[in-house]
FITIFI-663002 format. One line per 8 residues: number of its first residue (from 1); for each residue z, y, x of C-alpha. Coordinates in steps of 0.5 Angstrom, whole numbers, plus 500, padded with zeros to 3 digits. Layout:
N
NUM	Z Y X; ...
//
This chain:
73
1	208 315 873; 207 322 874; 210 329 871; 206 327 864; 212 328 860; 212 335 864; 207 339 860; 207 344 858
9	204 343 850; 208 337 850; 214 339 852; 213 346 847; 212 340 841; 217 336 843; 222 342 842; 219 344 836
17	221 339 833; 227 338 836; 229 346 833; 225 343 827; 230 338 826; 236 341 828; 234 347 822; 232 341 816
25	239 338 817; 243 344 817; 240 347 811; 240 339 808; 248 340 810; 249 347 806; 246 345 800; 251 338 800
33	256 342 801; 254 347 795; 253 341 791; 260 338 792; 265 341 788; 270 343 794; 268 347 801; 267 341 806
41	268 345 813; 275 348 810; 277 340 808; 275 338 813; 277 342 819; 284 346 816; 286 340 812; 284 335 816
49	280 331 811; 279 324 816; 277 320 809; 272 326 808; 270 327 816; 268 320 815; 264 320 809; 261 326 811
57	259 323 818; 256 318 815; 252 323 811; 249 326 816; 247 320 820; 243 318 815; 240 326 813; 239 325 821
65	235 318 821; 231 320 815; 229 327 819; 227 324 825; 222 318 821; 219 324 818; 218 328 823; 216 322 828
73	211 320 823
//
């Protein structure tokens, strides 16, 4: 055990990746959101949508696990 984890190409990778996934799931989001025939971020947040909330949370927990299997390989 030793400060392996630490290096700097390793360390590079890993937050490439991270800003990598970070940006897939942001993009993935604004085009569901173009896709549905209302704006999610005002249903949600102004009109306190919980039904809405939910189903988009469970959307994004499943663009996020494809993402990650993608990008882990």
């Amino acid at each position: 055990m030793g400060f392996e984890s630490l290096k700097p190409g390793l360390l590079l990778g890993s937050v490439v990746y991270a800003l990598l996934g970070v940006v897939i799931f942001w993009l993935c989001f604004i085009i569901i959101d173009k896709l549905t025939p209302y704006n999610l971020w005002e249903e949600i947040v102004e009109k306190q949508n919980k039904a809405l909330a939910m189903v988009v949370a469970a959307m994004s927990l499943g663009i996020c696990i494809i993402v990650a299997a993608a990008i882990h390989g």
